[in-house]
SEKE-997548 format. One record per residue: residue number from 1; x, y, z of N, C-alpha, C in turn. Coordinates in pm, whole numbers. Layout:
residues N
NUM  X  Y  Z  X  Y  Z  X  Y  Z
...
END
This chain:
residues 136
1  7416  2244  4457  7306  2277  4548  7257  2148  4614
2  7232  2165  4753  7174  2013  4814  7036  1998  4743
3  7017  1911  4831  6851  1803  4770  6811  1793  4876
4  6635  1765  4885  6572  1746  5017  6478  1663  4935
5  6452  1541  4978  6321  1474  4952  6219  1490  5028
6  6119  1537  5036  6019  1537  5131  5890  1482  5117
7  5876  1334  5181  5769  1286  5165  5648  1297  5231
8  5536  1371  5191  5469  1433  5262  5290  1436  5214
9  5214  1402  5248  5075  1422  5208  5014  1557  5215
10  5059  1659  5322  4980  1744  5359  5075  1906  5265
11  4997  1956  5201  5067  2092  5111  5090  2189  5254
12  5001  2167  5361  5048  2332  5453  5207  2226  5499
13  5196  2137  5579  5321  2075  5614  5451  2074  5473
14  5366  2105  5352  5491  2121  5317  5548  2283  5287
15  5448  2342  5283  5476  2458  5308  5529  2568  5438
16  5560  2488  5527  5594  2516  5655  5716  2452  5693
17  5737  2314  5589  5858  2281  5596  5977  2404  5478
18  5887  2425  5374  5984  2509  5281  6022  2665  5346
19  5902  2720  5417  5952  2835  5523  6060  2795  5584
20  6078  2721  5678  6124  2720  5766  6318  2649  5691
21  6287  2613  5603  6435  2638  5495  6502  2771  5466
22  6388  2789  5407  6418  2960  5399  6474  3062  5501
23  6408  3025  5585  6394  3134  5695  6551  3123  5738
24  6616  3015  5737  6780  2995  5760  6856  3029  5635
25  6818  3081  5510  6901  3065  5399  6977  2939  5396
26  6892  2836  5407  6942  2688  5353  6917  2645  5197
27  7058  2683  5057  7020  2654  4955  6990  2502  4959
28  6899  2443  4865  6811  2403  4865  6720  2331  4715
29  6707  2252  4696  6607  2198  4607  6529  2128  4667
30  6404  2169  4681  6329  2063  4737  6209  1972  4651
31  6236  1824  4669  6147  1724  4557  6043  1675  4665
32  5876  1696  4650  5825  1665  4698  5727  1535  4641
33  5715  1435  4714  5638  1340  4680  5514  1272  4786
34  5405  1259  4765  5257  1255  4811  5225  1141  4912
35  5332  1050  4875  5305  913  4887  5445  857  4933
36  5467  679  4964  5563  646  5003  5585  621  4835
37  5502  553  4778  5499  508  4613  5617  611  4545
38  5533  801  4557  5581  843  4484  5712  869  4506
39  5736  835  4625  5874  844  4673  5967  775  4600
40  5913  648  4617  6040  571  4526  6057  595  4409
41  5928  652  4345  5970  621  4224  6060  763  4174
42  6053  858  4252  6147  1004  4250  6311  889  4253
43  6300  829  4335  6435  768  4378  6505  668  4265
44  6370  591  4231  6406  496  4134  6437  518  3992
45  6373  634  3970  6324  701  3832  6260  622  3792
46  6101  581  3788  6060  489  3744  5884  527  3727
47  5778  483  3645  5673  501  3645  5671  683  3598
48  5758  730  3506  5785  854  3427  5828  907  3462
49  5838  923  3627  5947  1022  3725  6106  1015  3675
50  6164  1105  3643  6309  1118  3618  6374  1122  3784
51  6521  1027  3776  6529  1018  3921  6647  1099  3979
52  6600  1123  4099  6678  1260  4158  6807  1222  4178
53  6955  1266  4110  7077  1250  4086  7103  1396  4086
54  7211  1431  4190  7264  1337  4254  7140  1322  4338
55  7173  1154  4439  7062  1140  4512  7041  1253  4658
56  6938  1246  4685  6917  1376  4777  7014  1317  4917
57  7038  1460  4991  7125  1471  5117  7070  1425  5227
58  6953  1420  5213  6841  1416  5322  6669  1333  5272
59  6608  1287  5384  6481  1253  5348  6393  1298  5481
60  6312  1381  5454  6173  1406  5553  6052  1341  5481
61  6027  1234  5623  5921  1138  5575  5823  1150  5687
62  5712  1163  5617  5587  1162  5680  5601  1034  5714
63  5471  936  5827  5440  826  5875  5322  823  5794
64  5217  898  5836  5088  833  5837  5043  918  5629
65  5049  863  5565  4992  838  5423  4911  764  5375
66  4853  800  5258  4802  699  5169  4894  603  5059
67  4839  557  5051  4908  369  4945  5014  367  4960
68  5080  407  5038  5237  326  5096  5303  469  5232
69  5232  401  5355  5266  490  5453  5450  510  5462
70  5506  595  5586  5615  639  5583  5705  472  5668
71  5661  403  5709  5706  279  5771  5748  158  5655
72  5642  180  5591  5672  140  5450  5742  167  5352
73  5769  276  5360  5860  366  5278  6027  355  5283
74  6021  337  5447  6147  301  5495  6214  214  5477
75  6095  77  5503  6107  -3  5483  6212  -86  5373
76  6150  -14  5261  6201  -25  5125  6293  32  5075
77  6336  163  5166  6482  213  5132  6622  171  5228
78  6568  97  5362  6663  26  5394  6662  -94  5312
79  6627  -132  5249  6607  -248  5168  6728  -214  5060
80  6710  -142  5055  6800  -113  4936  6933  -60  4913
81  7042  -113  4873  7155  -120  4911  7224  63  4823
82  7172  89  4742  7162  209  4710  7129  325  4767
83  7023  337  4866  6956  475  4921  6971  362  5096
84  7061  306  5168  7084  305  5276  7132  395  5299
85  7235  445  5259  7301  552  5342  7225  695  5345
86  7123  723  5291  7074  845  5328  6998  908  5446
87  7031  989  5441  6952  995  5627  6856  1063  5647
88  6748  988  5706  6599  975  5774  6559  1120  5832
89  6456  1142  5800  6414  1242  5950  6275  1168  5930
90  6185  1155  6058  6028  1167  6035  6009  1256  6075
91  5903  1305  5995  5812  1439  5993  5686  1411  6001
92  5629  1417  6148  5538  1385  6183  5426  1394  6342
93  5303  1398  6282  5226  1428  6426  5227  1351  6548
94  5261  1204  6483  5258  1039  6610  5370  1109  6721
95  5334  1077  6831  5447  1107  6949  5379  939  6984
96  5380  881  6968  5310  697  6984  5453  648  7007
97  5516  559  7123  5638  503  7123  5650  458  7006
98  5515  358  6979  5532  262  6891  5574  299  6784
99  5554  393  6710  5615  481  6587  5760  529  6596
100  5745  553  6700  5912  578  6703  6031  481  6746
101  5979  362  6845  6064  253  6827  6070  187  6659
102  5954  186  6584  5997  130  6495  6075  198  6363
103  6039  322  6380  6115  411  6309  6255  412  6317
104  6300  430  6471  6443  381  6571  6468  255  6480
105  6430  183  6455  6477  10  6440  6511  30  6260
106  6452  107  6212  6487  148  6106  6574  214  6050
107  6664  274  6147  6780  325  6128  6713  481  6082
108  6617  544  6151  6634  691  6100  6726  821  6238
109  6754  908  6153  6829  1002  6202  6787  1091  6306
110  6627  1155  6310  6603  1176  6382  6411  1197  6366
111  6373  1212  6442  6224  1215  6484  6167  1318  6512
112  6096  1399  6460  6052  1544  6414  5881  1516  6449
113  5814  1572  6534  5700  1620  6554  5650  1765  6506
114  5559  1731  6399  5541  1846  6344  5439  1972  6430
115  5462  2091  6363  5504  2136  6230  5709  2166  6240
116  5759  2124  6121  5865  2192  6105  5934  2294  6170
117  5986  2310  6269  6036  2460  6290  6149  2435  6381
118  6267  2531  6293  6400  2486  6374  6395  2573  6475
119  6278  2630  6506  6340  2726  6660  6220  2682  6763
120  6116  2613  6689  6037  2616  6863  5994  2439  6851
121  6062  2370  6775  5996  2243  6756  6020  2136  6903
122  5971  2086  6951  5956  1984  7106  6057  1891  7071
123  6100  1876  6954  6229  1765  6900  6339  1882  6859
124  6397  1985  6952  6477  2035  6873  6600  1992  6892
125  6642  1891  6931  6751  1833  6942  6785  1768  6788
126  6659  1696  6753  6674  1635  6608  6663  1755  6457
127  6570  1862  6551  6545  1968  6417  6698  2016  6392
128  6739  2048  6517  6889  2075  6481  7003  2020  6397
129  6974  1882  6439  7097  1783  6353  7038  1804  6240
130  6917  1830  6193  6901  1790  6012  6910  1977  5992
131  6919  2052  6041  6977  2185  5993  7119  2169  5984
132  7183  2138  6119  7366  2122  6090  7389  1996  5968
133  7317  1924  5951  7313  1879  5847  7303  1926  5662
134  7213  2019  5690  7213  2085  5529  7296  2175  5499
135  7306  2232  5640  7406  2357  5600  7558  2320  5591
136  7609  2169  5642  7720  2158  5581  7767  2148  5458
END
């Protein structure tokens, strides 16, 4: 079964991201974490979190968080020669260049203005690739 990490502060955004899984019959595990923090440590297994193996297929990352935003987050997983290759989406309200050039510079996959939705989202060029993405 795939993996979805979804780093996310807000429970309706994540609940609108897990609809909208559903709603395609995309099997599915989805690990949600609050923070960029709790992110890693899902990744790292570390600070009691057992770590997600295999590592997930995908990452939907919020930007704007508390104690370690989604820029930060990134930050630290391009950093890391382990979770480079996994691929990015942001999931998020910023349409700000600035967020998205630096997101761009970060090597993510694609750029998602929320809410979630693979049929009416203003990024559906990117909602698409991370659907043809799970469902392979």
């Amino acid at each position: 079964m795939r993996s979805v990490l979804l780093v996310e502060d807000d429970i309706f955004d994540t609940m609108t991201a897990e609809k909208s899984f559903a709603k395609f019959n995309i099997p599915h595990r989805l690990y949600t974490a609050f923070n960029g923090e709790e992110g890693l440590d899902l990744l790292l297994g570390r600070n009691g979190a057992e770590a997600i193996r295999p590592l997930p297929e995908v990452i939907l990352l919020d930007l704007n968080m508390p104690r370690m935003n989604g820029h930060e987050f990134l930050a630290e997983l391009r950093g890391n020669p382990d979770f480079q290759h996994i691929p990015v989406f942001i999931t998020t309200t910023s349409n700000m260049d600035v967020d998205r050039l630096n997101a761009e510079n970060l090597g993510v996959s694609g750029y998602i203005i929320k809410p979630l939705d693979f049929e009416s989202s203003p990024d559906l060029a990117d909602s698409l690739s991370l659907l043809e993405r799970l469902l392979k």
